[in-house]
Structures are given as C-alpha cells and as structure tokens.
C-alpha positions in Angstrom: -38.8 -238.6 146.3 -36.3 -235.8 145.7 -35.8 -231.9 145.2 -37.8 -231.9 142.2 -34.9 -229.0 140.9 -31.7 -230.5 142.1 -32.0 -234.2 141.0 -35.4 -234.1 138.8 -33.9 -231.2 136.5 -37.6 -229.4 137.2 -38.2 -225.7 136.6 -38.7 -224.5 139.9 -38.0 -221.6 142.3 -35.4 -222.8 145.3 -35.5 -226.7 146.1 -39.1 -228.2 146.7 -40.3 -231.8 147.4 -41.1 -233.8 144.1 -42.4 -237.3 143.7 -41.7 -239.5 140.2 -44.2 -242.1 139.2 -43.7 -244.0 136.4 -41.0 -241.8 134.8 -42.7 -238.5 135.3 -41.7 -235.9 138.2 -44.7 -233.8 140.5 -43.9 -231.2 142.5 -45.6 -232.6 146.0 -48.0 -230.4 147.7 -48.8 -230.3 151.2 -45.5 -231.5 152.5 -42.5 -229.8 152.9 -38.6 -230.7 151.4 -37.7 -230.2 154.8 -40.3 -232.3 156.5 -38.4 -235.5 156.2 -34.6 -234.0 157.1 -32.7 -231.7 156.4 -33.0 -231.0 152.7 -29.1 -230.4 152.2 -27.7 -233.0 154.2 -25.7 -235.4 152.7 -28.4 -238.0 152.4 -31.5 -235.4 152.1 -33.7 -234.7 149.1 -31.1 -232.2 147.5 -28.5 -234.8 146.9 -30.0 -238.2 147.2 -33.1 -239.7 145.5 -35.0 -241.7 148.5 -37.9 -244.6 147.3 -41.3 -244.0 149.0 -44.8 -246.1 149.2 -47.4 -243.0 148.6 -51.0 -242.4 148.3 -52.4 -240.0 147.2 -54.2 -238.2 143.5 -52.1 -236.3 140.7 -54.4 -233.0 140.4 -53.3 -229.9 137.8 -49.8 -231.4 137.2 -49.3 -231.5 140.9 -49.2 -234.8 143.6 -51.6 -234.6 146.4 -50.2 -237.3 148.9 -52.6 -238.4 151.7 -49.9 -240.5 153.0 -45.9 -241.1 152.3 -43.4 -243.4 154.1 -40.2 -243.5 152.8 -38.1 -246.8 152.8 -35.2 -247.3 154.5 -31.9 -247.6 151.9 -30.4 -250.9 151.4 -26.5 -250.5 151.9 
C-alpha cells in the first residue's frame, strides 16, 4: 500500500490510497491515505511503500477492501 501517484506513478488528482496485487496498482476506496498516518511523514504512504494482508473485491478498476492490516517493517 502506497500513494497510488507518488510511488505507483498512477494518474491521479493529489495523493490517494492505492493497493498493488500481483503487479497491478488500484486506487483503494473507502479508506483514506490519511487513515493510517500521516500521508507525508517520513515513513507514510507518500514516501514509503508499506506491505498489507487485505480482503476485499477489485470492482470497475477500483479495490474494495473489507479489511486491511498493515505489517510491521522488518529493520
């Protein structure tokens, strides 16, 4: 999970949450970038790509999570 614009290289508007599976980058839905941290920190979404056990369904081009927990970073 990352800002889908400022490490996915995604067209976007401003920095939104984004999920890759299996190569391929969705902007999430239903969850904020800002939801997890703050966005611009040095370890948030706009600088740092954090792994993440999700659920949820890939509808229109677009992730539908029903559940995401990120995992911690190994040092």
């Amino acid at each position: 999970m990352a800002c889908g614009e400022c490490q996915f290289k995604m067209n976007g508007k401003g920095c939104n949450l984004a999920i890759r599976i299996d190569g391929k980058s969705y902007f999430v839905d239903g969850k904020d970038i800002d939801d997890f941290g703050d966005a611009h920190a040095d370890d948030g979404f706009c600088n740092h790509i954090s792994k993440a056990l999700v659920s949820g369904e890939i509808i229109n081009n677009r992730f539908k999570p029903t559940e995401i927990k990120l995992l911690k970073n190994k040092k």
